[in-house]
N, C-alpha and C positions, 0 to 999 in steps of 0.2 A: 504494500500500500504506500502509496505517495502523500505528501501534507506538504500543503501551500503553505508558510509561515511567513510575516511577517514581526519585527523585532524594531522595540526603540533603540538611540546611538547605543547608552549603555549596555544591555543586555546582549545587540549584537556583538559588542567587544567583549563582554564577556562567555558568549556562544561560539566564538571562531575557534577558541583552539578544540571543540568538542567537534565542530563540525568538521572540521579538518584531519580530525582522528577517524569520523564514525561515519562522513559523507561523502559519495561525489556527489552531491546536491549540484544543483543550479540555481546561480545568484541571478535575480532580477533585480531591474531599479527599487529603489525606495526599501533600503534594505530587508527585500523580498528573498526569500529562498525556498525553492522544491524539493523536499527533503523524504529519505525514507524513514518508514517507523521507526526501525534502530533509532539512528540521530535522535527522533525526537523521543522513544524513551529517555535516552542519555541525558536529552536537556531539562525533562523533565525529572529526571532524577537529582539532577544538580541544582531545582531548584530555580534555573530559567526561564523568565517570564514571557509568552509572545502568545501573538492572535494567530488559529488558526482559518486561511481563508476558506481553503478549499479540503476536500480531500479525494482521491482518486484510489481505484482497486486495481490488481491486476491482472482482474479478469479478461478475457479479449472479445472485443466487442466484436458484434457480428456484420460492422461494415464492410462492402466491399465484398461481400460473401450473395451470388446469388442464387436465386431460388431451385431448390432441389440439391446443392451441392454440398456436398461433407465439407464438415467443418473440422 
């Protein structure tokens, strides 16, 4: 599972060396990041504070898939 986070300045600086341990996330503007669950157990364990935006599975969706064909 994937999680949108966002982070204020401090807790980002205090979030990079976990993410850097525990992520290949993807950094967006506005100290935005797509993180995996690990990571944010980790940040959550430590105590780190952020909003999550979104969150995604990773299930596979059935686009691009059509009708009558094995998936």
């Amino acid at each position: 599972m994937k999680a949108v986070t966002q982070f204020t300045k401090p807790e980002e600086a205090r979030a990079l060396p976990i993410l850097l341990r525990h992520s290949a996330g993807t950094v967006l503007p506005n100290r935005t990041y797509v993180l995996d669950e690990e990571a944010v157990a980790e940040l959550r364990k430590a105590g780190i504070s952020f909003l999550t935006l979104s969150r995604q599975s990773h299930a596979p969706g059935l686009e691009g898939v059509g009708s009558g064909e094995r998936v």
